[in-house]
C-alpha positions as CSV (number, residue, x, y, z in Angstrom):
1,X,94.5,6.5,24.9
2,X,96.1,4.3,27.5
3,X,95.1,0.9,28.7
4,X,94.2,0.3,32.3
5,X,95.3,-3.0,33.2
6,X,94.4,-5.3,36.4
7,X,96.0,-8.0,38.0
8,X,93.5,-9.8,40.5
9,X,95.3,-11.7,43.6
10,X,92.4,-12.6,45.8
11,X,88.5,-12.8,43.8
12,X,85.4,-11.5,45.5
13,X,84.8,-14.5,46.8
14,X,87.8,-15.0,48.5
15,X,89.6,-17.3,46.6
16,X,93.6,-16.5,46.1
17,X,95.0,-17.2,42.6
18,X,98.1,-19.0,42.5
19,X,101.1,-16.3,41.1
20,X,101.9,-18.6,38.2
21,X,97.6,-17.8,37.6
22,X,97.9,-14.2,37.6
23,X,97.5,-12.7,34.0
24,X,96.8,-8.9,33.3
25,X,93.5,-8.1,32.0
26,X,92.2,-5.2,30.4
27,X,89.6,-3.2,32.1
28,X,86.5,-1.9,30.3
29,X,84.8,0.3,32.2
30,X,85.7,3.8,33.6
31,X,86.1,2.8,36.8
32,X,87.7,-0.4,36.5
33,X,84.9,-2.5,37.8
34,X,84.8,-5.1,35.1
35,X,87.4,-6.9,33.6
36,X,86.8,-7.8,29.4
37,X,86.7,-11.4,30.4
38,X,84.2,-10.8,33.3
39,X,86.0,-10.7,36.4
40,X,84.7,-8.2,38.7
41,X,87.1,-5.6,40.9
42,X,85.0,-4.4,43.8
43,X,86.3,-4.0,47.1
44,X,86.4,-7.5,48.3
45,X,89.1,-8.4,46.1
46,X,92.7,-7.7,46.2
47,X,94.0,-6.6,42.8
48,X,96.5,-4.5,41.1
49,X,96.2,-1.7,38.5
50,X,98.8,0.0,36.2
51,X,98.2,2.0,33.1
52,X,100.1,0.8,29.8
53,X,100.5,2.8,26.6
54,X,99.8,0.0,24.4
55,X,99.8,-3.9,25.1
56,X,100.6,-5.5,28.0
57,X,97.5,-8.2,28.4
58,X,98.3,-11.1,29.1
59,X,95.2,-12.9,30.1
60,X,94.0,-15.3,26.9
61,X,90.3,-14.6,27.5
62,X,90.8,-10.7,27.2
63,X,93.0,-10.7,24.2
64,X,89.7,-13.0,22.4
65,X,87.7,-10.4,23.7
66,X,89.7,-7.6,22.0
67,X,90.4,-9.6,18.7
68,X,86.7,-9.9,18.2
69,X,85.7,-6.1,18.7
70,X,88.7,-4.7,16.4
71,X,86.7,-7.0,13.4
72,X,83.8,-3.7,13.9
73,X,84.6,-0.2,12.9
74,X,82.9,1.8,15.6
């Protein structure tokens, strides 16, 4: 299973994140609308997407995310 990670460079609502800013976050859903710390990726924003084997996020908020689902055996 592969991660699909997203770098976002310009939000929906049109504000551009400064480079020093951008963190990858892990998507959650199948399409890759949803970041795990809640950003959305629709077609207003600019972002980019790469697939990682294993690690690779950097943004603090996803990695709390993940930390707190691997405590539940699913």
């Amino acid at each position: 299973m592969s991660n699909s990670l997203i770098r976002i460079y310009v939000t929906a609502g049109g504000d551009e994140i400064e480079p020093e800013d951008r963190e990858w976050c892990i998507g959650v859903s199948d399409d890759c609308a949803r970041t795990a710390c809640g950003d959305a990726t629709d077609d207003l924003c600019e972002y980019e997407q790469k697939e990682t084997k294993r690690g690779g996020v950097t943004c603090k908020k996803c990695l709390k995310t993940i930390k707190a689902l691997k405590k539940y055996k699913f």
